[in-house]
C-alpha positions in Angstrom: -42.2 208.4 82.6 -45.3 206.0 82.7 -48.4 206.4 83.8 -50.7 203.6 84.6 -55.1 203.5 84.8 -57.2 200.3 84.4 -57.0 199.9 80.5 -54.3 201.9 79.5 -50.7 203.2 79.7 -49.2 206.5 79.3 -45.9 206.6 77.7 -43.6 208.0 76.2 -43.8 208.2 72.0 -41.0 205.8 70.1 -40.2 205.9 66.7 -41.1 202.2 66.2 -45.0 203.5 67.0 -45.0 205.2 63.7 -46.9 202.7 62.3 -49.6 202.8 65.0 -50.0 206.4 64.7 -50.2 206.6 61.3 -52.9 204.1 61.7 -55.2 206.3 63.5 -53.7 209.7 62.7 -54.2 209.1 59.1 -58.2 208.9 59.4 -60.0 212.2 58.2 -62.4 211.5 61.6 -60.2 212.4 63.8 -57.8 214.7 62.2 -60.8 217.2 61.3 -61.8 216.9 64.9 -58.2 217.2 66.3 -57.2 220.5 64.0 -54.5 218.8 62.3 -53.5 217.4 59.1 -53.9 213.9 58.0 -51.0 211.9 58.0 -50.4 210.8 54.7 -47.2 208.3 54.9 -45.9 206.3 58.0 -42.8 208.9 57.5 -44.8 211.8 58.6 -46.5 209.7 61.1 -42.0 209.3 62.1 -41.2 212.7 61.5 -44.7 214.3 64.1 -42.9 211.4 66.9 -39.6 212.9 66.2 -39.9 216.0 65.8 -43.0 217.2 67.8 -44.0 214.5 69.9 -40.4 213.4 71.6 -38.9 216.9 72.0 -42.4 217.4 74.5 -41.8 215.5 77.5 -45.8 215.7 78.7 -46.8 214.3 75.2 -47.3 210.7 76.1 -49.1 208.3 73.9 -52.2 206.2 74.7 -51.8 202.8 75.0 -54.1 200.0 75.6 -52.8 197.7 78.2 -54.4 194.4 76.6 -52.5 195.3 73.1 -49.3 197.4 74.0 -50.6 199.0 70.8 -51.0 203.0 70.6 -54.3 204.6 69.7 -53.9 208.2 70.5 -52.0 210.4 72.1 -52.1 213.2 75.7 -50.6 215.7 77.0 -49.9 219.3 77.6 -49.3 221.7 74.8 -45.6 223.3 74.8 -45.5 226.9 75.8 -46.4 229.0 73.0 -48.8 226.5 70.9 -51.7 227.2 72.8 -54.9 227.5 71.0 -55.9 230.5 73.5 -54.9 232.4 76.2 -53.2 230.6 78.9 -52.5 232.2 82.9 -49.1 232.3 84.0 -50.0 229.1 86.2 -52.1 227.5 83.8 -51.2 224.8 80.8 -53.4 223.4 77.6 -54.3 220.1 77.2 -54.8 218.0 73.8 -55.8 214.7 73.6 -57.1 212.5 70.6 -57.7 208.8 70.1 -57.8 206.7 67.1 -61.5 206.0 65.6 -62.4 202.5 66.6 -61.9 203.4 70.3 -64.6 206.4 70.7 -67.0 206.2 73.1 -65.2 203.8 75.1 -64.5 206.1 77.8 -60.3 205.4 77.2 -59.8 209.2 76.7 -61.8 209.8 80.0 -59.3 207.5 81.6 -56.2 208.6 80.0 -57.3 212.6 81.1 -58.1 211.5 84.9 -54.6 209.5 84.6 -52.8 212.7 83.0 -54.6 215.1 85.5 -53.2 213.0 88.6 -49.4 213.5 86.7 -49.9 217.4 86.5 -51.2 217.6 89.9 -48.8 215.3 91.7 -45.7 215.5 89.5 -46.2 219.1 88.2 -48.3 220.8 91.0 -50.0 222.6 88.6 -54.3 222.7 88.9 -55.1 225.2 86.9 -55.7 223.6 83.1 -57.4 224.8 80.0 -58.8 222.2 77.3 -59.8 223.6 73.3 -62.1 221.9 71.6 -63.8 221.9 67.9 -67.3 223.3 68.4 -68.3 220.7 66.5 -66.7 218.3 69.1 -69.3 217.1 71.5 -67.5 213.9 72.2 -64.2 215.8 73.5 -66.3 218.4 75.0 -68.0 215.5 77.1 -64.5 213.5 78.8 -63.6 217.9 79.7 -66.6 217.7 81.7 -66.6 214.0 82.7 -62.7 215.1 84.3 -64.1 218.2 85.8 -63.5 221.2 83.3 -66.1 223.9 82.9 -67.4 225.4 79.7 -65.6 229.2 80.0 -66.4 230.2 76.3 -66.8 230.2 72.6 -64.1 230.9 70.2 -62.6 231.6 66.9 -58.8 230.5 66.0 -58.2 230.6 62.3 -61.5 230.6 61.2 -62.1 227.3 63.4 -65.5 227.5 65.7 -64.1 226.7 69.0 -64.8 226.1 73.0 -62.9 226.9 76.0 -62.8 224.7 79.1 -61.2 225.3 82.1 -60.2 223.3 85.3 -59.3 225.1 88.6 -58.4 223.1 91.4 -58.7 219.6 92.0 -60.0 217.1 89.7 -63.7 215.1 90.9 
């Protein structure tokens, strides 16, 4: 599955992008931001594609048309990994990109491009996004794409937001 906008590409993750992600998902930035660990060898950068990232077909990475590089990575959360409560009809989405790309408005693209997937392909509307609290930037392309602030929360001692999309997208 690929999914095409003006700058990037959805795709599917490969081993060979382990260097790419470990790139970008080795930088304290955005691994603070994202809730994750930062990778510390291209093998873990291998073992997250293999392990976590292939197994979930909605995890598609971010890739930038002009490059065929990867810089982050979309998608919907697998059943169970949520970071709050989710409806019946209702899936998380998690989204990151790689440092030297913020503020470019490539994750605003990417979640409008992913949005048309789960509406079209998936039929679902109903969406939920987590953020950091201290996450303003992520918090903006939710908003940008049409999610509503719902609440504050607190998920392992993390300061957190809830955002929530029902219906169609702007």
């Amino acid at each position: 599955m690929v999914i095409e906008s003006r700058r990037v590409r959805l795709r599917g993750w490969r081993l060979e992008d382990a260097e790419a992600l470990f790139r970008y998902a080795s930088d304290c930035r955005v691994s603070e931001l994202a809730l994750w660990p930062a990778h510390s060898s291209v093998e873990m950068s291998r073992d997250v594609i293999r392990e976590v990232f292939i197994p979930n077909p909605h995890n598609f990475a971010i890739v930038l048309k002009a490059t065929d590089e990867p810089v982050g990575c979309i998608g919907l959360v697998p059943s169970g990994g949520e970071h709050c409560e989710v409806g019946a009809d209702e899936m998380e989405v998690g989204y990151w990109i790689g440092y030297p790309y913020w503020g470019k408005g490539l994750t605003t693209e990417a979640l409008l491009a992913l949005l048309d997937y789960c509406r079209d392909e998936l039929h679902l509307t109903r969406l939920v996004i987590t953020t950091d609290s201290r996450n303003v930037a992520s918090q903006r392309v939710a908003e940008k794409c049409g999610f509503r602030f719902e609440k504050d929360y607190v998920l392992d001692g993390t300061a957190g937001k809830i955002y929530r999309l029902h219906g169609q997208r702007p």
